[in-house]
Each structure stands twice: as structure tokens, then as C-alpha cells.
C-alpha positions as a Markdown table, in Angstrom:
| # | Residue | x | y | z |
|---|---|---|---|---|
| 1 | Unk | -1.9 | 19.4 | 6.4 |
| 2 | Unk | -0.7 | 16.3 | 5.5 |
| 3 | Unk | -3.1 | 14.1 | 3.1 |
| 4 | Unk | -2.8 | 10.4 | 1.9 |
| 5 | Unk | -5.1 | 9.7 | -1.3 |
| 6 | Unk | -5.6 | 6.0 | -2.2 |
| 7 | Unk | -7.1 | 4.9 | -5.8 |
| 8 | Unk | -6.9 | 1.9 | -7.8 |
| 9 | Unk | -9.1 | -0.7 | -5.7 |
| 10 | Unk | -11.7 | -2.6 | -7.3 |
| 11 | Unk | -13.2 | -5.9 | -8.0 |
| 12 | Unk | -11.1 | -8.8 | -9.8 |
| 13 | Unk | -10.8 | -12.4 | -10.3 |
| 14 | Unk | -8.9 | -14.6 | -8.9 |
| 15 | Unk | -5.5 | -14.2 | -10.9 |
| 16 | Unk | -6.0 | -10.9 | -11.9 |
| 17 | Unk | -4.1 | -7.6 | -11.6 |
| 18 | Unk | -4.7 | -4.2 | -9.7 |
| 19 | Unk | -2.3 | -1.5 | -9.3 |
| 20 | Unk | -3.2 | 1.1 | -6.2 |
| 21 | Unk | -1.9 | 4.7 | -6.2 |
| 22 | Unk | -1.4 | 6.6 | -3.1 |
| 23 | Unk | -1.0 | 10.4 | -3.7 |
| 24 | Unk | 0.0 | 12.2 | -1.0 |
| 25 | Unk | 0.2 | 16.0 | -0.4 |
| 26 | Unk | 1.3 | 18.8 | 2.4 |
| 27 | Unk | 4.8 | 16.2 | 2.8 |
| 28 | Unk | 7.5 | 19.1 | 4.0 |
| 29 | Unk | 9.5 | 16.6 | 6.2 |
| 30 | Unk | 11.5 | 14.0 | 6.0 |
| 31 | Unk | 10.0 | 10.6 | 5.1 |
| 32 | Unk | 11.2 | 7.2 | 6.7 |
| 33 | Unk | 9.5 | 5.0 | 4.9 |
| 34 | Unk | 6.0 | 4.7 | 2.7 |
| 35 | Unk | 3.7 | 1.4 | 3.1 |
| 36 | Unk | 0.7 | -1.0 | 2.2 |
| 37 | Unk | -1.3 | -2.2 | 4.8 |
| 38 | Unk | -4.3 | -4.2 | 4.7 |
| 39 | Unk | -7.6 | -5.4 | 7.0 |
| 40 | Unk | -9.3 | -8.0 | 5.7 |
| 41 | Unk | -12.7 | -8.2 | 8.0 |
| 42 | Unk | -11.8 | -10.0 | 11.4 |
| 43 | Unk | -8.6 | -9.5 | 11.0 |
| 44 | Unk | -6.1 | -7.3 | 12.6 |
| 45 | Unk | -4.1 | -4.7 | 9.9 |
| 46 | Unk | -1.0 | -6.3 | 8.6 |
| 47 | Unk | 1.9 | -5.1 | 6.7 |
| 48 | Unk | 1.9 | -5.9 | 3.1 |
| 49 | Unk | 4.6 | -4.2 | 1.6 |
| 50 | Unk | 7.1 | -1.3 | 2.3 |
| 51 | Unk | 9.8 | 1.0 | 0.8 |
| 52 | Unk | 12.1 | 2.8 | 2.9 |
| 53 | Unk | 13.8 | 6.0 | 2.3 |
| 54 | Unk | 16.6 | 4.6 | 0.8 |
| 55 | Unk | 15.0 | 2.3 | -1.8 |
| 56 | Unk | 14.7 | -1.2 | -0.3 |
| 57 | Unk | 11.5 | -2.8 | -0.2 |
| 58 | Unk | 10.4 | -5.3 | 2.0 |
| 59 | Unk | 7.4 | -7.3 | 1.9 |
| 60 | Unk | 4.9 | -10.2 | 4.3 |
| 61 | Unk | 5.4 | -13.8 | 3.1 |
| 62 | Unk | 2.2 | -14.1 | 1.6 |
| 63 | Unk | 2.6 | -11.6 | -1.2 |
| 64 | Unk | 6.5 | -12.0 | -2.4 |
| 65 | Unk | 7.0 | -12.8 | -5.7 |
| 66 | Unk | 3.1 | -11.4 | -6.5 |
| 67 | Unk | 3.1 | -7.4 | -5.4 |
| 68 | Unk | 5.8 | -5.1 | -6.2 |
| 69 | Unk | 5.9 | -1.4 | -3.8 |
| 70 | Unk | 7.3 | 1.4 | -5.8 |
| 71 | Unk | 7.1 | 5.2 | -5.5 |
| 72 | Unk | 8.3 | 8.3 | -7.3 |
| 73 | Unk | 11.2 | 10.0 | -7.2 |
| 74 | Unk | 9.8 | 12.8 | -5.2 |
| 75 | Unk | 8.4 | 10.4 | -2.9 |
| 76 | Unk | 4.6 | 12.4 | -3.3 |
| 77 | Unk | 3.5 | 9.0 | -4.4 |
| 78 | Unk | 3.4 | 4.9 | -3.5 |
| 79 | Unk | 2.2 | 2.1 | -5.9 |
| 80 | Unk | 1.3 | -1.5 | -5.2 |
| 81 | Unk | 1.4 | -3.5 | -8.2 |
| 82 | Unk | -0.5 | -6.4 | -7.4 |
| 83 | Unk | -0.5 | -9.5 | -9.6 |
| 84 | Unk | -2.1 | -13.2 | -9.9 |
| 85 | Unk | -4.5 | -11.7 | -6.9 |
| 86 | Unk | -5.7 | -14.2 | -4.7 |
| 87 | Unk | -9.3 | -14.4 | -2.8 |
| 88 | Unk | -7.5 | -14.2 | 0.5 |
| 89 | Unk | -6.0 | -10.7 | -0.3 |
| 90 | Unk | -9.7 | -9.3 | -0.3 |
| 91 | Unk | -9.1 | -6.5 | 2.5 |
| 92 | Unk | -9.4 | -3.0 | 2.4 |
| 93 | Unk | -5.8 | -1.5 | 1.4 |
| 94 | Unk | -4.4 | 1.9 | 3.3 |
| 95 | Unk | -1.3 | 3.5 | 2.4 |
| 96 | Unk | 1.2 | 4.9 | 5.0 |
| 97 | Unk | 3.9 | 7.1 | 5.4 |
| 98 | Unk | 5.9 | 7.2 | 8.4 |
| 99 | Unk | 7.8 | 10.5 | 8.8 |
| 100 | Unk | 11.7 | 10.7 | 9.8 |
| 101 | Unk | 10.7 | 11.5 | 13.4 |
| 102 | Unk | 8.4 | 8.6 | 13.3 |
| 103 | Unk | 4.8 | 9.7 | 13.2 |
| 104 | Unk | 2.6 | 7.9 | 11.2 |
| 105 | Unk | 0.0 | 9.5 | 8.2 |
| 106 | Unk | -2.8 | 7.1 | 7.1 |
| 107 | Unk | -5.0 | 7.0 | 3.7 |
| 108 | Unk | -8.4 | 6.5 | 4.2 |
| 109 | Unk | -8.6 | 2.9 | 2.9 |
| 110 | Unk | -9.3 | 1.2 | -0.7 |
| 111 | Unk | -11.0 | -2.0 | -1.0 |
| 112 | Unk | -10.1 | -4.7 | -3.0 |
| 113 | Unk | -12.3 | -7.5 | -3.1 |
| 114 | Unk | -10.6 | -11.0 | -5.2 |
| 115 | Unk | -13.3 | -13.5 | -6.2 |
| 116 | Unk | -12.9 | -17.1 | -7.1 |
């Protein structure tokens, strides 16, 4: 059984730092990608950041140049390094890995909540 484990929300000020984790167990297939979405409330989900199998890293406007996606070599585990945090990247955060035959596994959501 496949099992995504966020960590690493919390409260901050504006410019401030977090870093979320995303541990993930029972992976025993191929992996095409690991992401960061996020909800703010009222909002649909949206893609923050992504790193595909073979490294590259893509990311939404908003957040280039502020977050950084990484993940370990065994690809158990997805970071979001997020710096000089804004108010409007208040959302909860979910990680996600899309498996190489394209079915998606979802955390169960971290919150991060940026004050001004």
C-alpha cells in the first residue's frame, strides 16, 4: 500500500522560509514524476512545482525563482524548499507522485499559512 507523508507546514511571515518533506512508502513501481500541489480556500488545486523521473524540474510562474523541488536519490522522498514566502501562497500543500503507468498517489495535505 502505497503511502504519501507530508511534514514541514507551519505558520510564517511574510518573507520567511519553510521546507516540506514528503515521505513516501510501499513505491515498488516505476515513478513518472513526484509534485507539489496546492489549494488555497476557493481555489481550485494548482501545480506548484514538479520533478520528473529524469531530474528536470518545472515549476507555476508564481513561485520561480522562490521554491526549489528536489528529491532523493531513491526517489522515497520530495522536498519543497520554499523561500521569501508570500501571503498569497497560504494553501494547504499535497505531495504527489504519478506512477510510470500514470496513476496518481496523493498526501494527505499540509498547511501553510504566510501572514503579512
Amino acid at each position: 500500500q502505497v503511502q504519501l507523508v507530508e511534514s514541514g507546514g507551519g505558520s510564517v511571515q511574510a518573507v520567511g522560509s519553510l521546507r516540506l518533506s514528503c515521505t513516501a512508502s510501499g513505491i515498488s513501481f516505476g515513478i513518472r514524476g513526484m509534485y507539489w500541489y496546492r489549494q488555497a480556500p476557493g481555489k481550485e488545486r494548482e501545480l506548484v512545482a514538479g520533478i520528473l523521473s529524469g531530474g528536470s524540474t518545472k515549476y507555476v510562474d508564481s513561485v520561480k525563482g522562490r521554491f526549489t523541488i528536489s528529491r532523493d536519490n531513491a526517489k522515497t522522498a520530495v522536498y519543497l524548499q520554499m523561500n521569501s514566502l508570500k501571503p498569497e501562497d497560504t494553501a494547504v500543500y499535497y505531495c504527489n507522485i504519478l506512477s510510470a503507468n500514470d496513476i496518481d498517489f496523493w498526501g494527505q495535505g499540509t498547511q501553510v499559512t504566510v501572514s503579512s
